[in-house]
N, C-alpha and C positions, 0 to 999 in steps of 0.2 A: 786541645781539650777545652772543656767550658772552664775547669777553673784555670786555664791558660787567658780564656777570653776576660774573666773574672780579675786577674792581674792584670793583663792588658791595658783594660779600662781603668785602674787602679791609679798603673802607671802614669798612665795618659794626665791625667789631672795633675799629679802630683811633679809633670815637667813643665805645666806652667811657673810653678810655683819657683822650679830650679832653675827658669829661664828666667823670672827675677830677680832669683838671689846671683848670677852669672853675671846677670848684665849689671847691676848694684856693684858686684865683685870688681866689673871692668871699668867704672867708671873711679871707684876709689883709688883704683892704681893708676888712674892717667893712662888707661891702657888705649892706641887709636887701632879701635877694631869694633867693629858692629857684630852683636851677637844674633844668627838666624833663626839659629832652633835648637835644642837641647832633647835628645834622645838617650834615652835608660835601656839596659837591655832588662828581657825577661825577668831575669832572676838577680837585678839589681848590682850585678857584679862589676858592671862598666857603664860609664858615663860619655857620651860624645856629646859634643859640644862645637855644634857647626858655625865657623863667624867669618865675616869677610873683611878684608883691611887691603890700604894702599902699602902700606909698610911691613915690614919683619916687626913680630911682634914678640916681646920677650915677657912671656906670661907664667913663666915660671913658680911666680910670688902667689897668683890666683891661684893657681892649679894645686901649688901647698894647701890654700884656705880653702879648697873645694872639697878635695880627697879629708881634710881636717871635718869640714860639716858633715859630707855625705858617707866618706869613710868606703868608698869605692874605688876602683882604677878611672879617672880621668882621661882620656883620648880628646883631645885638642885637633878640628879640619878644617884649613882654611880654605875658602873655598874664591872664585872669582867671579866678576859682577854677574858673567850668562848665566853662571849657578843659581847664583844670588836669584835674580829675577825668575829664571825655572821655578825654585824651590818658594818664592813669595807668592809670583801670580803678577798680574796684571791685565791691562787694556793697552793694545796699541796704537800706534797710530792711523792705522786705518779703521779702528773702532772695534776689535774685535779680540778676544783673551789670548793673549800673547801667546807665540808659536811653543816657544820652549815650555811654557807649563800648559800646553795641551797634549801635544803630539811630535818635539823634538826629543830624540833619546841622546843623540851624541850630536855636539857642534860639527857643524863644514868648517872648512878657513874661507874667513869671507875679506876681502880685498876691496882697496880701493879701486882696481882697475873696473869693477864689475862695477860701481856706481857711473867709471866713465864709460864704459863700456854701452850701459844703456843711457847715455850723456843727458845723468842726473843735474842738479844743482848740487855742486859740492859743500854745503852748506852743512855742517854738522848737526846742525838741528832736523834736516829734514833726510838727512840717511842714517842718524845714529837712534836705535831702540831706545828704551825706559832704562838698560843698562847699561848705555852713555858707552856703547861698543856697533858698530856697524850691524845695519839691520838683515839680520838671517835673511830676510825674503831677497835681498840681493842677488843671492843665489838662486833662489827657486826659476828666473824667464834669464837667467845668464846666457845660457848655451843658446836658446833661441835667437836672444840678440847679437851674438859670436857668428849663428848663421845669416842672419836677415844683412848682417853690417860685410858679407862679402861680396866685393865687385866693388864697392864704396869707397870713396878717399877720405883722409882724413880731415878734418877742419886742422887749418894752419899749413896746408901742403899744396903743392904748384898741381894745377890739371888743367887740361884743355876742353872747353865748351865751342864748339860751333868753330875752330880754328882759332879762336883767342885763349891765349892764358893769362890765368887769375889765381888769387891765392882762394883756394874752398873755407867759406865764413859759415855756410849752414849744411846738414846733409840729414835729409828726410828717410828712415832706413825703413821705414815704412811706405809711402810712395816708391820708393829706390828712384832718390834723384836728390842733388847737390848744387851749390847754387856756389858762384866763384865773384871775387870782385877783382877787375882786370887794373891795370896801371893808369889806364884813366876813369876809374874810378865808376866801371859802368859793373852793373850785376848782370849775371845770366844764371839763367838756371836749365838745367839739364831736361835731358830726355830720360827716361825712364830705363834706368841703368842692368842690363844683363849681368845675374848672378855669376856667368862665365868670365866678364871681364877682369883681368889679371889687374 
């Protein structure tokens, strides 16, 4: 109804306000936890209070001084870093509003195997998102690269080029071809590898 929209708006303002007295709250008590956003319902009755922390937090003490100020039920969500970032926003690294606060509704499980998989740089800095957790997109060209990498050997494993054997150093899963260095120390690099081969 409009005086629903009329409180709404009301509210809206008035959880900035609680979102400084919370976060004021959190920091008096030594509490380690970041506060995200502070939500009222409708009609005042309940308070949530969304925050993220590396630790178990024992907030018990605030949550007295809260319910004491606003004189409402208190709901305490801790929430983790993919939330966290959903629920802020951001820019990623490829320059563009981060996945989760455009159009992620629920996380994948996202694995290191999928950055070797598409044999990223394991470099934390250049596979982990703004929330310092493996980047979503990992998954988005996985299965692709699961297909393109069959017939392939692995880098670190014995194959035969041309009737010599080498241990495989490079393998191109694009071209489909693999380059081997033999026991005297000579490279070769492959013919262009049938998807068929076992």
């Amino acid at each position: 109804t409009k005086d629903d929209l009329v409180i709404f708006e009301k509210n809206s303002k008035i959880e900035k306000d609680i979102f400084n007295v919370v976060t004021l709250g959190a920091k008096r008590y030594n509490l380690n936890m970041k506060i995200i956003s502070t939500i009222v319902s409708l009609d005042f009755s309940k308070l949530l209070v969304i925050y993220s922390s590396d630790d178990r937090v024992d907030f018990r003490e605030l949550v007295k001084e809260l319910h004491r100020t606003f004189r409402t039920h208190i709901e305490m969500k801790q929430i983790g870093t993919r939330d966290r970032a959903q629920i802020i926003g951001g820019i990623g690294v490829c320059g563009l509003p981060l996945c989760c606060s455009t159009f992620i509704k629920n996380f994948d499980i996202i694995s290191i195997n999928m950055a070797k998989n598409q044999m990223l740089s394991l470099n934390p800095t250049k596979i982990n998102g703004v929330c310092g957790r493996l980047l979503c997109c990992l998954k988005y060209e996985n299965d692709n690269y699961t297909e393109y990498r069959k017939g392939l050997p692995e880098i670190g494993k014995k194959d035969i080029i041309n009737g010599c054997e080498g241990k495989v150093i490079s393998v191109d899963i694009f071209k489909r071809k693999f380059r081997i260095i033999t026991s005297d120390n000579e490279i070769l690099e492959s013919d262009e590898v049938s998807e068929s081969k076992e």
